[in-house]
Backbone of each chain as nested JSON, in Angstrom:
{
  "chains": [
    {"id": "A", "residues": [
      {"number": 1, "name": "UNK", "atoms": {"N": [54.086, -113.292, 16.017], "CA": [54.781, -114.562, 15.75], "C": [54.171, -115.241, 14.519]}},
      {"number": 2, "name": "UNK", "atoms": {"N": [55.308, -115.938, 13.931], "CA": [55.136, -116.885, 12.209], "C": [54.29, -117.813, 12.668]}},
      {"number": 3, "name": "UNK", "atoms": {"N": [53.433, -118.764, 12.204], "CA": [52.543, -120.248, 12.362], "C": [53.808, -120.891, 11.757]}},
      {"number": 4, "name": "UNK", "atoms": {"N": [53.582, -122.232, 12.572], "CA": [54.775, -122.856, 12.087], "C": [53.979, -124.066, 11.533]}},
      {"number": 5, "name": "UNK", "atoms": {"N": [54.684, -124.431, 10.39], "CA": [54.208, -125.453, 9.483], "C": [54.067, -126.579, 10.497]}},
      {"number": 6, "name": "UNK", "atoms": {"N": [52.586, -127.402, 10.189], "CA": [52.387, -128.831, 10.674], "C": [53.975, -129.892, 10.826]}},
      {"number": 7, "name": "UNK", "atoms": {"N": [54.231, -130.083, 9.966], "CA": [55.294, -131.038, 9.367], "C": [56.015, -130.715, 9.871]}},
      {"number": 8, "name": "UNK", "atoms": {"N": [56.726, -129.543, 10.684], "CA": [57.895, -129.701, 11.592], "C": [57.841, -130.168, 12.586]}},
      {"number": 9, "name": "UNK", "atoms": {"N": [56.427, -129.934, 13.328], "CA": [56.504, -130.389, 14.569], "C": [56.894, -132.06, 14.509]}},
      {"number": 10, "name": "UNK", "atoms": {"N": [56.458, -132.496, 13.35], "CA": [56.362, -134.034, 13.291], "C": [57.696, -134.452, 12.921]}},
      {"number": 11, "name": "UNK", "atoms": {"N": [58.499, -133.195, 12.261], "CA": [60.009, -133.536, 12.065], "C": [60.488, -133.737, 13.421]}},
      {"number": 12, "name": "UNK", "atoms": {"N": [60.216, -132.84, 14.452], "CA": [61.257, -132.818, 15.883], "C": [60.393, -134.094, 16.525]}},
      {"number": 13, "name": "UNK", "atoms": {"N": [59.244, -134.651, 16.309], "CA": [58.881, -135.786, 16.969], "C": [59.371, -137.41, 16.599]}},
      {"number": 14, "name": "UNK", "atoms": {"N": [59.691, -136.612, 14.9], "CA": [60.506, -137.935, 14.251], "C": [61.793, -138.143, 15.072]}},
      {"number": 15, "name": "UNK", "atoms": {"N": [62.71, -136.929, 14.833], "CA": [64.175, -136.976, 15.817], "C": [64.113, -137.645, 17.091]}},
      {"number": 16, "name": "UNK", "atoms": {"N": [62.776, -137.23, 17.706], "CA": [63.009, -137.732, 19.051], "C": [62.726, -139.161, 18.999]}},
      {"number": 17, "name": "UNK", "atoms": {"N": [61.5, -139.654, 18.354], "CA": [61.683, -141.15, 18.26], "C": [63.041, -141.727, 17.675]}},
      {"number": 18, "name": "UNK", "atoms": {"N": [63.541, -141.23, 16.518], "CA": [64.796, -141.727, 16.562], "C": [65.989, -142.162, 17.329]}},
      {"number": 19, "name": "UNK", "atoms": {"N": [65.964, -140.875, 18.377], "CA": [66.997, -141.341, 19.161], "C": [66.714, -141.907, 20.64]}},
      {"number": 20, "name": "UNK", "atoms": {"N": [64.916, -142.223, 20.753], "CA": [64.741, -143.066, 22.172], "C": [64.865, -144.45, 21.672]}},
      {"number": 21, "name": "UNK", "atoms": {"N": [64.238, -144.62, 19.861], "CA": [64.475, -146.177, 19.258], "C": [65.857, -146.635, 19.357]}},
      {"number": 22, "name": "UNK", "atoms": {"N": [66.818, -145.54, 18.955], "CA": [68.682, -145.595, 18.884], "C": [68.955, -145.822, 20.331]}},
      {"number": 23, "name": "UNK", "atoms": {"N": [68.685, -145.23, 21.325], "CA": [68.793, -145.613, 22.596], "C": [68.73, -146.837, 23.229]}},
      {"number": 24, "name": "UNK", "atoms": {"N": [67.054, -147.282, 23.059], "CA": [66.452, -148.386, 23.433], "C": [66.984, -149.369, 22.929]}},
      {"number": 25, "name": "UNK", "atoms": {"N": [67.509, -149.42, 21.146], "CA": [68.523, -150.84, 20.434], "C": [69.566, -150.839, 21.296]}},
      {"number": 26, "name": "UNK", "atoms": {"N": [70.535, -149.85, 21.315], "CA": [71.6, -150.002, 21.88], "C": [71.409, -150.693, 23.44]}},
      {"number": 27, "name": "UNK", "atoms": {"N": [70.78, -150.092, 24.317], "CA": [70.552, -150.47, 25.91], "C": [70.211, -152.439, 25.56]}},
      {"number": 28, "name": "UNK", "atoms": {"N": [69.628, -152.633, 24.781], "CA": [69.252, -154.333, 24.386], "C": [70.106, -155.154, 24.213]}},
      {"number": 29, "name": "UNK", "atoms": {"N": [70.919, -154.508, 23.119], "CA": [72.434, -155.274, 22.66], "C": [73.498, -155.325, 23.505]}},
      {"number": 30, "name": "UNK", "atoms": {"N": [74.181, -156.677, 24.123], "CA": [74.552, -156.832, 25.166], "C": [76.011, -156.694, 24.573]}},
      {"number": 31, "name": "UNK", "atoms": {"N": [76.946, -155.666, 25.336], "CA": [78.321, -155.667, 24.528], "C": [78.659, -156.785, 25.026]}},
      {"number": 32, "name": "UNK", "atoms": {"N": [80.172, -157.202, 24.156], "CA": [80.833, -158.706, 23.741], "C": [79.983, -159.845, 24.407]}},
      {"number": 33, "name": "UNK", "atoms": {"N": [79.16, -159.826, 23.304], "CA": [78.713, -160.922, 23.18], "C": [79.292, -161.947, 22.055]}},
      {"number": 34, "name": "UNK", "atoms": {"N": [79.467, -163.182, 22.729], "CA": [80.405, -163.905, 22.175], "C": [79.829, -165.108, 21.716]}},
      {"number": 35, "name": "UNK", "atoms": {"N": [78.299, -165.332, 21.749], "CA": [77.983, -166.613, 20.931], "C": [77.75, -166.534, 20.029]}},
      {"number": 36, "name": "UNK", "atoms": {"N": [77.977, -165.152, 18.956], "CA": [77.697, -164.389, 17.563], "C": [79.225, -165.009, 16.918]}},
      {"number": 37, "name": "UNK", "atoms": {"N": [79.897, -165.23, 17.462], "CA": [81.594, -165.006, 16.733], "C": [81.864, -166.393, 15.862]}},
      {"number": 38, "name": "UNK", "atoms": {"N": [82.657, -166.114, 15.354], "CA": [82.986, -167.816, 14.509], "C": [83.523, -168.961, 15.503]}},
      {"number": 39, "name": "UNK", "atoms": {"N": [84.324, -167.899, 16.41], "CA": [85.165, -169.105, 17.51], "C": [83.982, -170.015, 17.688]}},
      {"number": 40, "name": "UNK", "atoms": {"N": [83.126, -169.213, 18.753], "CA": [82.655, -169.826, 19.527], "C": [81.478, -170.942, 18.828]}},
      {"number": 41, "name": "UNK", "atoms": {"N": [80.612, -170.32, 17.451], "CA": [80.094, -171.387, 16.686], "C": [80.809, -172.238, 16.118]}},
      {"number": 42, "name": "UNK", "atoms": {"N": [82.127, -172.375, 15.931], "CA": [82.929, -173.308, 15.643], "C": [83.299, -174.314, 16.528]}}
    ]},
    {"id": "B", "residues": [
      {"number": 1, "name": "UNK", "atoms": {"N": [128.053, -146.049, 16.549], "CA": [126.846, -145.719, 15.568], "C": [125.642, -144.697, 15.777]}},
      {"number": 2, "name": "UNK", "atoms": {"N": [125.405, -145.553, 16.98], "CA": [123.679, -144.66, 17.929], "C": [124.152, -143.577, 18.122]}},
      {"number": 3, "name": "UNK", "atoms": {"N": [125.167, -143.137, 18.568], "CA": [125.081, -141.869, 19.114], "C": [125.067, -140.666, 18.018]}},
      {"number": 4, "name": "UNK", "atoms": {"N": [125.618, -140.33, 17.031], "CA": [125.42, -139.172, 16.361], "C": [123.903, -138.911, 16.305]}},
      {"number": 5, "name": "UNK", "atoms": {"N": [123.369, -140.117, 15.753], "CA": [122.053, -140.075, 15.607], "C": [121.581, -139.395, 17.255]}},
      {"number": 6, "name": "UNK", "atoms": {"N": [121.622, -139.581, 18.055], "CA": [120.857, -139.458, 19.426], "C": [121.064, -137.997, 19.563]}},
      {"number": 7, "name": "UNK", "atoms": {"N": [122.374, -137.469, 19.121], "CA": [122.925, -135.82, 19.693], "C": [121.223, -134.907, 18.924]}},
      {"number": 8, "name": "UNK", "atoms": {"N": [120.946, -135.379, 17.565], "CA": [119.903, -134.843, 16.455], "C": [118.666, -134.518, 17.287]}},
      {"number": 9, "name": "UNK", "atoms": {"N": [118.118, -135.797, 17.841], "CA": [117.245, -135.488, 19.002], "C": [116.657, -134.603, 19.671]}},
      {"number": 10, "name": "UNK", "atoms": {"N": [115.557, -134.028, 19.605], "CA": [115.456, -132.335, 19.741], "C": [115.444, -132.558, 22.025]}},
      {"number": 11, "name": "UNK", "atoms": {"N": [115.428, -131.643, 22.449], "CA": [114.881, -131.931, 23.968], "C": [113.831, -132.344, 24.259]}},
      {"number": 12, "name": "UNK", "atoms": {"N": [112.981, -132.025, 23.672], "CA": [111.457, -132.155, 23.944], "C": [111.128, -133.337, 23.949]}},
      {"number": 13, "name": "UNK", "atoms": {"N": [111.658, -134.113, 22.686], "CA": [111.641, -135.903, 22.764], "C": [112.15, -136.116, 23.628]}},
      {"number": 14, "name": "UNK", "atoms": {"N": [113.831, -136.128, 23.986], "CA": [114.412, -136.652, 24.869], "C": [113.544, -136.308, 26.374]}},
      {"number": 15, "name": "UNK", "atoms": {"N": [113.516, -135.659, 26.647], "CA": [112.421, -135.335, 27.851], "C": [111.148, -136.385, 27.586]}},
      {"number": 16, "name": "UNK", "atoms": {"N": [110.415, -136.522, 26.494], "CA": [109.137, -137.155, 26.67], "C": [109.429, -138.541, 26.843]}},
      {"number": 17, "name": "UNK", "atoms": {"N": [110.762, -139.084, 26.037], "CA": [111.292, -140.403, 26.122], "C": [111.419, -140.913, 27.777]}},
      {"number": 18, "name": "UNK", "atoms": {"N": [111.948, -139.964, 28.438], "CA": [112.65, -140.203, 29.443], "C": [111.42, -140.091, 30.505]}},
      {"number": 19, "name": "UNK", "atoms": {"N": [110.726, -139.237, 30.382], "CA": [109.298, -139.491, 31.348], "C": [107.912, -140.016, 30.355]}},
      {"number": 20, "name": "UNK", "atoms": {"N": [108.154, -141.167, 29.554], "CA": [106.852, -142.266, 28.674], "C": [105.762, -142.177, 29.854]}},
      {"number": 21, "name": "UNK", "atoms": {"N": [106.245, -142.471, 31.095], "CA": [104.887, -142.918, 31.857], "C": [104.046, -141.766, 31.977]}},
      {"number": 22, "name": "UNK", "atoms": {"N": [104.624, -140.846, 32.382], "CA": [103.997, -139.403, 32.542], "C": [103.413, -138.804, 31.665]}},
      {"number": 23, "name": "UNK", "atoms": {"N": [103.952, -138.705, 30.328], "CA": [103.407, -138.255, 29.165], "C": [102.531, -139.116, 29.082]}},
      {"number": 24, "name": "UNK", "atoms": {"N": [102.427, -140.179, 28.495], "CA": [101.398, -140.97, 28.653], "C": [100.097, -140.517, 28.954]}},
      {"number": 25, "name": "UNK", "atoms": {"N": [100.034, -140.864, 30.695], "CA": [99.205, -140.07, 31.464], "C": [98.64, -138.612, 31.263]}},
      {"number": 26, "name": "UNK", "atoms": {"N": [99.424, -137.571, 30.733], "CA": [99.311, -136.551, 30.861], "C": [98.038, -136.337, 29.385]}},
      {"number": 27, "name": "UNK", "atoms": {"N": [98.68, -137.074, 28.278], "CA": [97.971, -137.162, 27.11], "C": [96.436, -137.561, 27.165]}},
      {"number": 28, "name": "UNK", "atoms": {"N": [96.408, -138.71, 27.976], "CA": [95.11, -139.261, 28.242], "C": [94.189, -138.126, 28.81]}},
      {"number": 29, "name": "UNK", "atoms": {"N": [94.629, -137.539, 29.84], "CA": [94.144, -136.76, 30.755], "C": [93.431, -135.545, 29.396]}},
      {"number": 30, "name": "UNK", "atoms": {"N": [94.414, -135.301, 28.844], "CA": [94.309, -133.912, 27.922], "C": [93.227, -134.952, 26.971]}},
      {"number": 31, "name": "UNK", "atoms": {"N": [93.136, -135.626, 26.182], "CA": [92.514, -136.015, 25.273], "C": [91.011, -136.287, 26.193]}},
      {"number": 32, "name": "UNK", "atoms": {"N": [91.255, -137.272, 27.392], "CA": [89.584, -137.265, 27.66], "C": [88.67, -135.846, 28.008]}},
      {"number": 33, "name": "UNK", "atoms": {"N": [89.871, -134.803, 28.862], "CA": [89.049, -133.77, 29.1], "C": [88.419, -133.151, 27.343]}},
      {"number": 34, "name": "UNK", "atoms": {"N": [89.274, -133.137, 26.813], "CA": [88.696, -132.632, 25.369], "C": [87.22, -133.211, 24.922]}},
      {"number": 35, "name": "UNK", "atoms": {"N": [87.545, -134.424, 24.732], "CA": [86.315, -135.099, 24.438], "C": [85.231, -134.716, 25.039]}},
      {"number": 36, "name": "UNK", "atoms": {"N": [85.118, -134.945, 26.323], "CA": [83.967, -134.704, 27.258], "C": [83.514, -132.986, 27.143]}},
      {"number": 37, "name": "UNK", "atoms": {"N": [84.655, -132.255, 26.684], "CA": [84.006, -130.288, 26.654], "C": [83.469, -130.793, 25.178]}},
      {"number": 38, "name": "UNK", "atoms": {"N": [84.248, -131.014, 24.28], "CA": [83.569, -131.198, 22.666], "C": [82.222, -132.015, 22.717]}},
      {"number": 39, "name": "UNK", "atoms": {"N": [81.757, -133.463, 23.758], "CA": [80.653, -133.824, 23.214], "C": [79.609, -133.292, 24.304]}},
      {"number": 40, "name": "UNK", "atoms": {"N": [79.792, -132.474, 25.5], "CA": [79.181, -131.768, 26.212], "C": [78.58, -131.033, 25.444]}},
      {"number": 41, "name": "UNK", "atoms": {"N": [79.264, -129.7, 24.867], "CA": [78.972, -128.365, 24.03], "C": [77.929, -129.151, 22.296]}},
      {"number": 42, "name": "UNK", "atoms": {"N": [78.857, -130.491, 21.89], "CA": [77.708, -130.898, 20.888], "C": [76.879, -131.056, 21.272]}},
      {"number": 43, "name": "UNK", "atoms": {"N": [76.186, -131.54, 22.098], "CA": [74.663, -132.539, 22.876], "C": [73.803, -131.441, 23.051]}},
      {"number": 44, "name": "UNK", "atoms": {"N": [74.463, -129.928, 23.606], "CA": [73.984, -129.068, 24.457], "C": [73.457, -128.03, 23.039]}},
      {"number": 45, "name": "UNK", "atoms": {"N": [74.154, -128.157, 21.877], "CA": [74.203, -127.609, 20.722], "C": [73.073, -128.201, 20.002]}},
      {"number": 46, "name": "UNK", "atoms": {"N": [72.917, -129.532, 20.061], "CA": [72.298, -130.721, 19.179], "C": [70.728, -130.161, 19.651]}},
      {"number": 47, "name": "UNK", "atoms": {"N": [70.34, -130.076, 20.981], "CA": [69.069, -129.882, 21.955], "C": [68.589, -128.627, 20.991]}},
      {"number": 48, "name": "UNK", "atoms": {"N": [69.72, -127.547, 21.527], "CA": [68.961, -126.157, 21.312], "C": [68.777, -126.338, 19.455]}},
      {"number": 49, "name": "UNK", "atoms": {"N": [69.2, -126.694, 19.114], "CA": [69.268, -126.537, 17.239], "C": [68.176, -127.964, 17.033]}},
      {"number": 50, "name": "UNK", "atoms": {"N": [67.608, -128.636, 17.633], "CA": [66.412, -129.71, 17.228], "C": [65.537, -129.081, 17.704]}},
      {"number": 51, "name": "UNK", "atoms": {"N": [65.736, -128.631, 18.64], "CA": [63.875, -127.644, 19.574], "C": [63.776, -126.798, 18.819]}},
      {"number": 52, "name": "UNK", "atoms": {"N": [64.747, -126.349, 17.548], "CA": [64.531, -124.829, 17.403], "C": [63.814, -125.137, 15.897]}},
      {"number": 53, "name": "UNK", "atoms": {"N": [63.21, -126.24, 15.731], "CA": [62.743, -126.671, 14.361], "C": [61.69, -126.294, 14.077]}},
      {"number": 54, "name": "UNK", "atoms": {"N": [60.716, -126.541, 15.518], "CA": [59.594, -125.903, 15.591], "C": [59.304, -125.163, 16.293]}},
      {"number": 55, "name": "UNK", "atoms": {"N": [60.004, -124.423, 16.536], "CA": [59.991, -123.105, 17.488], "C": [59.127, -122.154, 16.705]}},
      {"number": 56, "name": "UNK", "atoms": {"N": [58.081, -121.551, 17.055], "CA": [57.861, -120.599, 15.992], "C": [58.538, -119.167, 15.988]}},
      {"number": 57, "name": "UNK", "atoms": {"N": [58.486, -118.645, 14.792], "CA": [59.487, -117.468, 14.538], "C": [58.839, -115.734, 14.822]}},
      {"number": 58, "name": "UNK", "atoms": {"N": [59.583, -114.963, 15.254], "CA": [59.374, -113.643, 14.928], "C": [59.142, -113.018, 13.817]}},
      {"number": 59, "name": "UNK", "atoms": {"N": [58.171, -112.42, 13.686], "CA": [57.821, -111.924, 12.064], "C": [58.908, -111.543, 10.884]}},
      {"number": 60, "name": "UNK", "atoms": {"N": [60.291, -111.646, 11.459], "CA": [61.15, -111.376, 10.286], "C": [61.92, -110.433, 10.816]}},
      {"number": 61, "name": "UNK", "atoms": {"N": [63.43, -110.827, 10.508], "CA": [64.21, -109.445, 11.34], "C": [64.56, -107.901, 10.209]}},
      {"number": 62, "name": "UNK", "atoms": {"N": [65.598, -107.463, 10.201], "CA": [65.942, -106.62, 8.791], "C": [65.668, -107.079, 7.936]}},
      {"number": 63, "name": "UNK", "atoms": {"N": [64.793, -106.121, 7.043], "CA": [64.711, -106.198, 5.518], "C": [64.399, -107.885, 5.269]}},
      {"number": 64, "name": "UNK", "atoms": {"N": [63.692, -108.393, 6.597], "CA": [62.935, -109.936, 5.978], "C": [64.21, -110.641, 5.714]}},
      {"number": 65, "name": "UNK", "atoms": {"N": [65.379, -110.602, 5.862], "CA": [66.183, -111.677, 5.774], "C": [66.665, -113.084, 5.944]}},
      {"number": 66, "name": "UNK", "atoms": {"N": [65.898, -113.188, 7.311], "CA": [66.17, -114.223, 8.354], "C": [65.344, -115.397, 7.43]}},
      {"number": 67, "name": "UNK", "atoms": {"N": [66.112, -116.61, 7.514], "CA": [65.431, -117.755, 7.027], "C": [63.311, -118.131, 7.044]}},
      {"number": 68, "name": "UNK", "atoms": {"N": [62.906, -118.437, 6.244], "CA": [61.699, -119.365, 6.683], "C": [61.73, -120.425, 7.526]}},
      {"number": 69, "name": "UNK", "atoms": {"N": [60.427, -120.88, 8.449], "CA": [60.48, -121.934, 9.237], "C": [60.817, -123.045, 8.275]}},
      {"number": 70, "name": "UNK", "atoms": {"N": [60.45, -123.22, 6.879], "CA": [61.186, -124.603, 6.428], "C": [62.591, -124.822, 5.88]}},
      {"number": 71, "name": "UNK", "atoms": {"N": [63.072, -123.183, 5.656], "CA": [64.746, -122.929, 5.204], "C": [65.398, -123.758, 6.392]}},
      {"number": 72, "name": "UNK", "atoms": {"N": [65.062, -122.683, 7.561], "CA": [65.839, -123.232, 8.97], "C": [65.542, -124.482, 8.934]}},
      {"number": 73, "name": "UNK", "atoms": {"N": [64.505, -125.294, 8.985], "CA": [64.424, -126.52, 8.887], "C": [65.798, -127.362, 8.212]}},
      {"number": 74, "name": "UNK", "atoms": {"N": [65.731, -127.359, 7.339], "CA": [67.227, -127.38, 6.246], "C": [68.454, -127.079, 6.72]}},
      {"number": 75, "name": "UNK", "atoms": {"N": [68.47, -125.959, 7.236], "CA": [69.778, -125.457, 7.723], "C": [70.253, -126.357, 9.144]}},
      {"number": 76, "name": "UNK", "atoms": {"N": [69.075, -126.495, 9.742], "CA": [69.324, -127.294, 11.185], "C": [69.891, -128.623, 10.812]}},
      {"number": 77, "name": "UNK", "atoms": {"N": [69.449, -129.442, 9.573], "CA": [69.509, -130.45, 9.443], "C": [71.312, -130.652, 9.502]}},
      {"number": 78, "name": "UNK", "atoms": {"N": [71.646, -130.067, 8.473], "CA": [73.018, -129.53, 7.898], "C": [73.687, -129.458, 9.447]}},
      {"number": 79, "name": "UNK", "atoms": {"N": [73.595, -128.613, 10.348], "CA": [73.959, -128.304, 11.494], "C": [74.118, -129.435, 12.464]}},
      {"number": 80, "name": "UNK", "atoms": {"N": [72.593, -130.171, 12.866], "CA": [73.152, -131.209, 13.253], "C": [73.514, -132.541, 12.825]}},
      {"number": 81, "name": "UNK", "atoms": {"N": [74.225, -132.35, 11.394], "CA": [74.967, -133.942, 11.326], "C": [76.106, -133.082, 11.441]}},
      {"number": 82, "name": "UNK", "atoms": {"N": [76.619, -132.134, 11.371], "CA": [77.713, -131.94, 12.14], "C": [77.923, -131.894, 13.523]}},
      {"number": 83, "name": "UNK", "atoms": {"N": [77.034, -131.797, 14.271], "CA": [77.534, -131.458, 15.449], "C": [77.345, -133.525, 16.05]}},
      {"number": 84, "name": "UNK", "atoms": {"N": [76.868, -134.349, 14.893], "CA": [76.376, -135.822, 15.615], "C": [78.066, -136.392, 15.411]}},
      {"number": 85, "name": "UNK", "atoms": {"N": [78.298, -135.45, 14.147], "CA": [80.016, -136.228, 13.759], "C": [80.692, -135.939, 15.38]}},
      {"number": 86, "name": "UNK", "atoms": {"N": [80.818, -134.637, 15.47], "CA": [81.778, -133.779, 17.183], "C": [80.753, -134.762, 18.112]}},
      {"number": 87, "name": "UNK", "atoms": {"N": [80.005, -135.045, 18.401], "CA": [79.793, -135.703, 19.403], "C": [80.346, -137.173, 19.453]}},
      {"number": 88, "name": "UNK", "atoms": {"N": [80.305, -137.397, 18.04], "CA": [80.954, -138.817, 17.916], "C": [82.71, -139.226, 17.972]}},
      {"number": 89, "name": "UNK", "atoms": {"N": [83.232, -137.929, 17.499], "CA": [84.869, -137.286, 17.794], "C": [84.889, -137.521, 19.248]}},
      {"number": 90, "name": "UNK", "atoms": {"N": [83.997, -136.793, 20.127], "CA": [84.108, -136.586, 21.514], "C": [83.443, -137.796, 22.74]}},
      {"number": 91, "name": "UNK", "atoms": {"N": [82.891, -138.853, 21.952], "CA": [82.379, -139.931, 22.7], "C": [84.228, -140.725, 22.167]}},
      {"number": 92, "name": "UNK", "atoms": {"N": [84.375, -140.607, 21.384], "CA": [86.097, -141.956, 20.616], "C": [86.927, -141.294, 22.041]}},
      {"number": 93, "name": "UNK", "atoms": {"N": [87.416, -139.735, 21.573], "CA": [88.114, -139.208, 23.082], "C": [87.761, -139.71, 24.118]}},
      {"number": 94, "name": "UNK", "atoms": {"N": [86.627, -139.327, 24.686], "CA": [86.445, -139.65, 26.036], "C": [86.397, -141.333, 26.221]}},
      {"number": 95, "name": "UNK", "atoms": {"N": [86.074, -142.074, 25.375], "CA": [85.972, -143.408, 25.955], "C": [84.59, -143.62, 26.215]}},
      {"number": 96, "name": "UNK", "atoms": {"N": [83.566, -143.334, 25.96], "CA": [82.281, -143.719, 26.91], "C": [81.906, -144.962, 26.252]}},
      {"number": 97, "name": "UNK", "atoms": {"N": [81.943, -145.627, 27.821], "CA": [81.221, -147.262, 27.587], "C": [79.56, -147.003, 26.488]}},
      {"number": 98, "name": "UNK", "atoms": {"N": [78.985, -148.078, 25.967], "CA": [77.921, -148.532, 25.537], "C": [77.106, -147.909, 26.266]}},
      {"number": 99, "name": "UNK", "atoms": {"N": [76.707, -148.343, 27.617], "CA": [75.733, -148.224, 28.409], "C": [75.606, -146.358, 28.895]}},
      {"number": 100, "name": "UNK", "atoms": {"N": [76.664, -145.811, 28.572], "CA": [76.607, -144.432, 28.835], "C": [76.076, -143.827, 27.749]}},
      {"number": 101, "name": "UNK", "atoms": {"N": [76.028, -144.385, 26.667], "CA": [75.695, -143.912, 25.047], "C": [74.13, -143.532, 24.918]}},
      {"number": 102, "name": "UNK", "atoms": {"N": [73.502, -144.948, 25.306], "CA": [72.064, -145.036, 25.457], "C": [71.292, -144.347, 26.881]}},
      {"number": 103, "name": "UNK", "atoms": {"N": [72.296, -144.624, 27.515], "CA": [71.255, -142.927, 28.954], "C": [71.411, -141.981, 28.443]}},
      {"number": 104, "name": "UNK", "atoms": {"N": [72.453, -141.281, 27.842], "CA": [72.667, -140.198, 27.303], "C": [71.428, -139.653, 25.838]}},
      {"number": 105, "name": "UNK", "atoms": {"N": [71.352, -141.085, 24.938], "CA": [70.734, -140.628, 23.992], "C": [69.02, -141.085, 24.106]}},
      {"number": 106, "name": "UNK", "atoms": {"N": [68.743, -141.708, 25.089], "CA": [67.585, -141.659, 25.783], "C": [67.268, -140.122, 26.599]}},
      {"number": 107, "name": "UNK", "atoms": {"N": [68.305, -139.673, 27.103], "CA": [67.794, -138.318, 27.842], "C": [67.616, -137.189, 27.185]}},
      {"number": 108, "name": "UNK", "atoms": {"N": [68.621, -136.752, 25.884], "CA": [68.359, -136.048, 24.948], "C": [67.027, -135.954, 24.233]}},
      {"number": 109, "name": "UNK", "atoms": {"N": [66.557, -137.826, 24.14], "CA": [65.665, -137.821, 23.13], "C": [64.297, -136.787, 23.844]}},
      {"number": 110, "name": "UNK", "atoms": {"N": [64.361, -137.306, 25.44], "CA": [63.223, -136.629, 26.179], "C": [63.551, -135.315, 26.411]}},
      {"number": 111, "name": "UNK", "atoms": {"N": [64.587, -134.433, 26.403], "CA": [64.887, -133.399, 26.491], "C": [64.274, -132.609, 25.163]}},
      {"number": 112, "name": "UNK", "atoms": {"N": [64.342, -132.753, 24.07], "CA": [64.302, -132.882, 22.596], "C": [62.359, -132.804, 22.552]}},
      {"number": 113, "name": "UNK", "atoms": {"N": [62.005, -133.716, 23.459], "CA": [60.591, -133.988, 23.163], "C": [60.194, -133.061, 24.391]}},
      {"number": 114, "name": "UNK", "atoms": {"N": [60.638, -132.785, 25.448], "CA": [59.679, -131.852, 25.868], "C": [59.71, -130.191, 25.386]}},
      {"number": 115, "name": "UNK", "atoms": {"N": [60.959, -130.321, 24.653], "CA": [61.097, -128.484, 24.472], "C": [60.058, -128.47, 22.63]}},
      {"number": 116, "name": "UNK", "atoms": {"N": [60.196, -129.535, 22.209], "CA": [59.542, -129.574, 21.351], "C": [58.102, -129.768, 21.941]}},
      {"number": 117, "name": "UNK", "atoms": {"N": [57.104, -130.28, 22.292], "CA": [56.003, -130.411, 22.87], "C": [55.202, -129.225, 23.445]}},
      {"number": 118, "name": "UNK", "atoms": {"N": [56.673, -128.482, 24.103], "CA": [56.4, -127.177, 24.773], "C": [56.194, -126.087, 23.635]}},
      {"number": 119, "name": "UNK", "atoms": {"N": [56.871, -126.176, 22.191], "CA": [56.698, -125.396, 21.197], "C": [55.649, -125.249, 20.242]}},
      {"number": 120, "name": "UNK", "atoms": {"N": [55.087, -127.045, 20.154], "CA": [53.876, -127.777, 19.664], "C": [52.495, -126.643, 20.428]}},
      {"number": 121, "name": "UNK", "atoms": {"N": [52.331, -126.659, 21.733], "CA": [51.285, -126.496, 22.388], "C": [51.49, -124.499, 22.018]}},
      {"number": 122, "name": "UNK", "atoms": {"N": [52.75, -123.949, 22.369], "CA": [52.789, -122.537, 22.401], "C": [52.547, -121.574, 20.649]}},
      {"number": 123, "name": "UNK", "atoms": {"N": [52.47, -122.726, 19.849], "CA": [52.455, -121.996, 18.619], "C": [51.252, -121.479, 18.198]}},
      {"number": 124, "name": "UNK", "atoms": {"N": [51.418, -120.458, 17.361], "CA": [50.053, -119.681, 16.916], "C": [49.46, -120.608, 16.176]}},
      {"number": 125, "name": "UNK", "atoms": {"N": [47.997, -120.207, 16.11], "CA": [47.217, -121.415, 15.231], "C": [47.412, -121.327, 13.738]}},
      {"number": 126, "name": "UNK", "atoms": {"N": [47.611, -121.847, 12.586], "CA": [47.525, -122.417, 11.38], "C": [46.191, -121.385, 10.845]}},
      {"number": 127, "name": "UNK", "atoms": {"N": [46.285, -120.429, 9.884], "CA": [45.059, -119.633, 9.452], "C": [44.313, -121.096, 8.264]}},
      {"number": 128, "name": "UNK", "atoms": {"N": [42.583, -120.723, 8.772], "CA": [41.91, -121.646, 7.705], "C": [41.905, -123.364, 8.249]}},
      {"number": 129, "name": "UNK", "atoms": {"N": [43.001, -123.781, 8.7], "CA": [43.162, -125.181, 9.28], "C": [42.026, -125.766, 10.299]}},
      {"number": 130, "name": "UNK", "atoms": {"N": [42.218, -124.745, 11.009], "CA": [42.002, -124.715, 12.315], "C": [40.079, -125.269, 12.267]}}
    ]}
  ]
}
């Protein structure tokens, strides 16, 4: 078997933080939320 | 007036006209199952092609052809923003609420991190590094 370059492993650890950070924003942001809108600050 | 026009009408309309509710239904049905096989097979695609970044490789197949660990690197990349577009085709189809988005891309992420982790620990050592 090849040695696999340092820097990938840290690529597939980047991906994965990416998508538990993409996860974790989304799960936070409360859908229709409505005190963001013009109506309702108006 | 209407009518010449109406005779033109192929059957197939007139049939879909005449059962709207059904077709309807029937469409939905066909479009969500789609979605859900298309962003199933992406997700399941997305896993094996991110673990396989640092997977380490077999010494080379015929005549040394087969990519380097940093070619494939490249190539995966390429691979999965296509397969993030089909998952994103197949989340619009299916409909999935918000809250299904983020379990989903929370479970991947740990799916993602243990096959990677598992590849981290199984790889040969680095000559000289070490």
């Amino acid at each position: 078997m090849m040695a696999v370059p340092t820097f990938l492993h840290y690529a597939v650890y980047s991906f994965v933080a990416l998508l538990l950070i993409g996860g974790a924003l989304l799960m936070k942001r409360r859908p229709y939320d409505m005190s963001t809108t013009r109506d309702a600050a108006g | 007036m209407g009518e010449p026009l109406k005779r033109n009408v192929s059957p197939l309309t007139q049939y879909l006209a005449r059962n709207e509710k059904d077709t309807h239904a029937l469409t939905r049905l066909l479009s969500k199952s789609l979605g859900g096989v298309v962003f199933a097979l992406a997700t399941l695609l997305f896993i094996a092609f991110t673990a396989s970044i640092n997977a380490s490789q077999s010494m080379g197949g015929p005549m040394n052809m087969s990519p380097s660990s940093e070619e494939w690197f490249y190539i995966v990349l390429v691979i999965d923003a296509l397969l993030l577009i089909s998952a994103w085709l197949g989340i619009k189809l299916f409909g999935f609420r918000r809250q299904a988005i983020w379990g989903l891309s929370l479970l991947v992420g740990i799916v993602i991190l243990v096959l990677g982790v598992r590849n981290h620990i199984q790889a040969p050592p680095l000559d000289g590094v070490n």
